[in-house]
C-alpha positions in Angstrom: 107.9 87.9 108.6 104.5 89.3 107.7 106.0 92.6 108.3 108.8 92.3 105.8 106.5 90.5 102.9 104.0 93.6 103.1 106.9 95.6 101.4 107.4 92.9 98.8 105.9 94.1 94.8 104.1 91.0 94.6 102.0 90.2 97.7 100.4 87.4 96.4 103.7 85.4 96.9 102.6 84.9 100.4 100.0 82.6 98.8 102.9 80.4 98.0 102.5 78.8 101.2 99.9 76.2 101.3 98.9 76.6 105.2 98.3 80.5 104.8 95.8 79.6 101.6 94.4 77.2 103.8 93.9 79.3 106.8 92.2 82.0 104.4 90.4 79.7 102.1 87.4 81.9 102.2 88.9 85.3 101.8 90.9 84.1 99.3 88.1 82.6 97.3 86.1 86.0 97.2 89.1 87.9 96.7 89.9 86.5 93.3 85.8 85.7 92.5 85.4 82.1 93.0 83.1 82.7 96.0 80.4 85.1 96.9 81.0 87.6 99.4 78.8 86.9 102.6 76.6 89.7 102.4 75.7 89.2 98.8 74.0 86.2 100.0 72.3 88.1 102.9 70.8 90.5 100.7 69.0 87.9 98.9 67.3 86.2 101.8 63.8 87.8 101.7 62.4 89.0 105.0 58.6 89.8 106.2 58.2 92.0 109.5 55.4 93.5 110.9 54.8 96.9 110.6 56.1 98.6 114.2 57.3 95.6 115.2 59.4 95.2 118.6 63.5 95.2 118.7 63.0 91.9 120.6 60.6 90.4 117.4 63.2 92.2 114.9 65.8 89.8 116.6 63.7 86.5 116.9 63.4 87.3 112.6 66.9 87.9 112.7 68.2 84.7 114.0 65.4 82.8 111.7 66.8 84.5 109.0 70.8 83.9 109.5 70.2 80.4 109.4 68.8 80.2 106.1 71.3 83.1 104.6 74.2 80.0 106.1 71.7 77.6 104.5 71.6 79.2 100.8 75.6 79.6 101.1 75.9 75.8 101.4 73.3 75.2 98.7 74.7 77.0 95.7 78.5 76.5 97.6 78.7 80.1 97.6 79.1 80.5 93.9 78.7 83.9 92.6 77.3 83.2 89.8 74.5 81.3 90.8 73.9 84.2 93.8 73.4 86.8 90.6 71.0 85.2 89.7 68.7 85.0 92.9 66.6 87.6 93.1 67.0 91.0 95.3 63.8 91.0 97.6 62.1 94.3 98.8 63.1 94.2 102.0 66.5 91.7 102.9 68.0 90.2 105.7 70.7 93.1 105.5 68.1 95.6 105.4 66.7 94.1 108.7 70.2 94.6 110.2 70.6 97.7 109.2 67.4 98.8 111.0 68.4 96.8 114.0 71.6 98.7 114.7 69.7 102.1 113.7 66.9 100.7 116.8 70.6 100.2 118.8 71.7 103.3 118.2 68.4 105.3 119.9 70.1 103.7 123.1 73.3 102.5 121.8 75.1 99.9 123.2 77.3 99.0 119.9 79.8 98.3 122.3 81.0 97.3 125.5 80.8 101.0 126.8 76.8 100.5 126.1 77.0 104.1 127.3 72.5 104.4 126.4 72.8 107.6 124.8 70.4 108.4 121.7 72.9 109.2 118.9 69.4 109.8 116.3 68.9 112.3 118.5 72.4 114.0 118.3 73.8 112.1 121.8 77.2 111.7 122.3 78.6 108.9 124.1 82.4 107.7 125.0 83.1 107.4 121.2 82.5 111.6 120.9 79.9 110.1 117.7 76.6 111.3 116.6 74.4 109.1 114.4 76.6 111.1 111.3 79.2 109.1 110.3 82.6 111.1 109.2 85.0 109.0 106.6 88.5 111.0 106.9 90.0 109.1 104.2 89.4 106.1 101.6 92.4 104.8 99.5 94.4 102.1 98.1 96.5 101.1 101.2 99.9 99.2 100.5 101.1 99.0 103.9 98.5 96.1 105.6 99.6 92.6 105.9 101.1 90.9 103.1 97.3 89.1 101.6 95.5 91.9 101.9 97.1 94.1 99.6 95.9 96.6 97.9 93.7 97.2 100.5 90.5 99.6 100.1 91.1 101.0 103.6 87.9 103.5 104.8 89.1 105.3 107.7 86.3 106.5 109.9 86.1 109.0 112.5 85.7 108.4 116.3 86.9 105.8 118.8 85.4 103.8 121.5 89.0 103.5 123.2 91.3 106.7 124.2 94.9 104.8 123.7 97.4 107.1 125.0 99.5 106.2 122.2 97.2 106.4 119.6 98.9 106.5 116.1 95.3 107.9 114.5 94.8 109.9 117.0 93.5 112.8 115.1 91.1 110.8 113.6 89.9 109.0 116.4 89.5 111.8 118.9 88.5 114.0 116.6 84.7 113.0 115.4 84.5 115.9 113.2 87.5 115.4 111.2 86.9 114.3 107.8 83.3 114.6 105.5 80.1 113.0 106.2 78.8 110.2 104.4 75.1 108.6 104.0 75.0 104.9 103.1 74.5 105.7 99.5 78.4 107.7 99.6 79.8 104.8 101.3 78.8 102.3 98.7 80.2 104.0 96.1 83.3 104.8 98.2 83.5 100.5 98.4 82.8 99.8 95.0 85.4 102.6 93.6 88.0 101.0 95.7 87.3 97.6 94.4 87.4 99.0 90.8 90.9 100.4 91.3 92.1 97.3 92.6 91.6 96.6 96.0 91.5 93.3 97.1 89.1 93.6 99.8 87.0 96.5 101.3 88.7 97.2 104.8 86.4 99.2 107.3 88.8 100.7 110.0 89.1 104.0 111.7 89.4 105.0 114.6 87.0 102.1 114.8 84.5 100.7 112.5 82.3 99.4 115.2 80.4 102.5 116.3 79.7 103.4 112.4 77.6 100.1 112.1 74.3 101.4 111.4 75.7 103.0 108.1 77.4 100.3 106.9 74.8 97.6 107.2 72.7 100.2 105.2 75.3 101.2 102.5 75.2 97.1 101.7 71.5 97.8 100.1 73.3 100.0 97.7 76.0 97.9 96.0 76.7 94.3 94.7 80.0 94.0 94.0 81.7 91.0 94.8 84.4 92.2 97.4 85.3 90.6 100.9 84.2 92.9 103.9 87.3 93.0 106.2 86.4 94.4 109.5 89.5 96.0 111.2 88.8 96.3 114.8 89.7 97.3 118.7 87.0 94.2 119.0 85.4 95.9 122.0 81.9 95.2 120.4 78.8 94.4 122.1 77.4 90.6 121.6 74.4 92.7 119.8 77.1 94.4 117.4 78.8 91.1 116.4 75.7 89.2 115.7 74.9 91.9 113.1 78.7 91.3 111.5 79.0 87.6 111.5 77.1 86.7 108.4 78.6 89.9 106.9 82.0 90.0 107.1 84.3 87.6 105.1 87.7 88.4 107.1 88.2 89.7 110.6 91.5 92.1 111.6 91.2 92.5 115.4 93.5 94.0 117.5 94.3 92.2 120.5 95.9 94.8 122.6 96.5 93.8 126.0 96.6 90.3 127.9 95.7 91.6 131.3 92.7 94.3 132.2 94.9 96.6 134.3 97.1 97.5 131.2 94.4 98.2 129.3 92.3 100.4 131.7 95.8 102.5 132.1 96.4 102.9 128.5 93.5 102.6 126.9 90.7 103.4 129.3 88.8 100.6 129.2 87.2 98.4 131.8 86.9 95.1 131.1 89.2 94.5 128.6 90.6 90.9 128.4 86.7 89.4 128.9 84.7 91.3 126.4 88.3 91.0 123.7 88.7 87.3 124.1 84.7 86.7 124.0 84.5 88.5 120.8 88.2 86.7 118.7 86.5 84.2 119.5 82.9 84.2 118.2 84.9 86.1 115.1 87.5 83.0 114.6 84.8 80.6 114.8 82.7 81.7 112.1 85.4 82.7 109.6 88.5 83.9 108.4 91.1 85.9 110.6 94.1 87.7 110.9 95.2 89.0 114.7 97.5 91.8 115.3 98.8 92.2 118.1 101.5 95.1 118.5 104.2 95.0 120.9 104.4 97.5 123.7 107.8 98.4 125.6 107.9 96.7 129.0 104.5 94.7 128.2 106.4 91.7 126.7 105.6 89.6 129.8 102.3 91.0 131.3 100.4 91.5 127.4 102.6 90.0 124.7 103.0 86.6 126.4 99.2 86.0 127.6 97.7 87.3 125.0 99.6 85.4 122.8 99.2 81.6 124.7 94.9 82.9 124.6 95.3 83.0 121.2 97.5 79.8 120.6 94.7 78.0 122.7 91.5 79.3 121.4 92.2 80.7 118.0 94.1 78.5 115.9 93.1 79.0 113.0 94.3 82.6 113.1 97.4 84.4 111.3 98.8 86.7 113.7 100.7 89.2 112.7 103.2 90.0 115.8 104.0 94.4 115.2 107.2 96.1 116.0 105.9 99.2 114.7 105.1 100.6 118.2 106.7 104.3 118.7 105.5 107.4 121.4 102.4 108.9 120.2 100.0 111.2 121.0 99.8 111.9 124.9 102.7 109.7 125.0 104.8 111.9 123.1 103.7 115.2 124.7 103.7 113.6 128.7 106.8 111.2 128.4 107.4 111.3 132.1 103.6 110.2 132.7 104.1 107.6 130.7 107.9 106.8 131.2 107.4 102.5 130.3 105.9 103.3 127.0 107.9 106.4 125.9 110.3 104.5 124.2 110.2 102.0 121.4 110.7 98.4 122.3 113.9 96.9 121.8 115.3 94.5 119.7 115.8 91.7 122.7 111.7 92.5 123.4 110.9 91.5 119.9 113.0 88.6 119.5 111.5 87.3 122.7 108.1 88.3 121.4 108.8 85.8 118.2 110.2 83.4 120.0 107.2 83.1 122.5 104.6 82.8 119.5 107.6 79.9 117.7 107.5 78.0 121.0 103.4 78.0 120.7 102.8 77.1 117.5 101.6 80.6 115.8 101.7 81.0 112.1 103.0 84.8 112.3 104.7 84.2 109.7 104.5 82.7 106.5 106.0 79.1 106.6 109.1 78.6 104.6 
């Protein structure tokens, strides 16, 4: 199981298995340099906008533009060799990005919230964030799935969910915890990691989503070939994800909840199943993914299962890595009898019925033997 190979010395065994290596063909290739990372290839798609032009002409440019970025990947097969030597322009498709979610931010509607506020302007919205953007830690994490370790995890502050059970929870309610960072800091935070070894740069928090307008920018400061792993709640806006797509080489959504009530209870979100689904699978469909989905006590047959079968039918691709890790957190811990279904950990007979379901649909949880 995916959660018993992460503690194995030698991750890479898991590529042993042919249908894992197949799954992440693409990761895999950047990881060990035989591809280019995606946004290396954006960066050297030239772009020409008008001075003051519109959001709405910014996007129109933007969509012109992806398509040739996807166009120069095919031509040199995405080999990195041949992208170093394609010349940086002035201004980049990345840049334009960049400046796009810095335009989305003056109203923001990053995600599914699209609360409006003006975080330039020092705005706060559901996610408690300002247009600063806090990184409370950065390290070599040994404790992610099985491929993706080492994994240079960047943990930002903030949260556009408030999980009741929050495991991060003082980083994610807490949007001044940690130090601020400008997009030159956070390139050099990326390409350190990669230097000491990480296999991929993993953008996680908290949430990553709601720190987009930095990270499209930091991209403009560094070259190195890395995959971008985007570790998610996957409450995005369709804006947000269009930025990502030609960016990130590997998604790791969560995929909380199979029902909205569950979600709006727990997590206090509307919405939840439409804008989650909409969003794995725009993400599968342009790349590489692994989905975790973390067991909840009592939630086997209203989340687990349903969310689950969604997967099995419109995600196939995906690894999904099924987690038992699940113990009271957070408001959880402090208000048990509030939350008396979730104040326990889930039992063994939950599990095992949470592995069977995903045998009897198919899933590659984990590694094939």
């Amino acid at each position: 199981m995916w959660r018993l190979l992460a503690l194995r010395p030698d991750a890479l065994a898991v590529w042993e298995d042919e249908e894992v290596r197949r799954r992440l063909t693409h990761y895999y290739a950047v990881m060990t340099d035989k591809r280019a990372a995606r946004y290396r290839v954006a960066k050297r798609v030239p772009v020409e906008l008008e001075r003051g032009a519109g959001l709405e002409e910014m996007w129109r440019v933007h969509d012109e533009k992806v398509r040739e970025a996807r166009e120069t990947y095919e031509s040199v097969e995405g080999d990195p060799e041949k992208v170093s030597r394609m010349p940086l322009p002035d201004y980049s498709l990345v840049d334009l990005k960049a400046d796009i979610a810095w335009r989305i931010i003056e109203s923001c509607r990053l995600c599914e919230w699209r609360c409006g506020v003006n975080r330039v302007k020092g705005e706060r919205g559901v996610c408690g964030l300002t247009a600063e953007v806090r990184v409370a830690s950065a390290f070599l994490h040994m404790g992610e799935e099985a491929p993706l370790v080492p994994s240079g995890t960047i943990f930002f502050t903030g949260c556009s969910f408030k999980c009741v059970f929050c495991q991060n929870w003082d980083i994610s309610t807490d949007p001044l915890n940690g130090v601020p960072v400008g997009p030159r800091e956070l390139a050099a935070i990326a390409v350190k990691l990669r230097k000491e070894g990480a296999r991929n740069i993993n953008y996680v928090g908290g949430n990553p989503d709601q720190q987009l307008h930095v990270v499209l920018s930091s991209l403009k400061h560094m070259d190195v070939n890395v995959p971008l792993l985007w570790n998610t709640n996957m409450y995005m806006s369709v804006e947000a994800l269009k930025l990502l797509l030609d960016i990130v080489d590997i998604w790791l959504p969560d995929f909380k909840y199979g029902n909205d009530e569950c979600a709006l209870r727990l997590s206090k979100v509307p919405r939840y199943f439409e804008v989650v689904s909409r969003n794995h699978k725009l993400a599968h469909d342009s790349g590489d993914m692994i989905i975790r989905h973390l067991v909840l006590p009592g939630h086997v047959e209203c989340c687990t299962k349903p969310a689950l079968e969604w997967i099995s039918k419109n995600c196939p691709r995906a690894l999904v890595n099924i987690m038992d890790q699940y113990r009271p957190e957070h408001l959880v811990a402090l208000y048990p009898e509030k939350y008396r279904e979730i104040a326990r950990r889930p039992s063994r007979d939950e599990l095992e019925e949470a592995y069977r379901y995903a045998d009897e649909l198919g899933l590659l949880w984990r590694p094939v033997s």
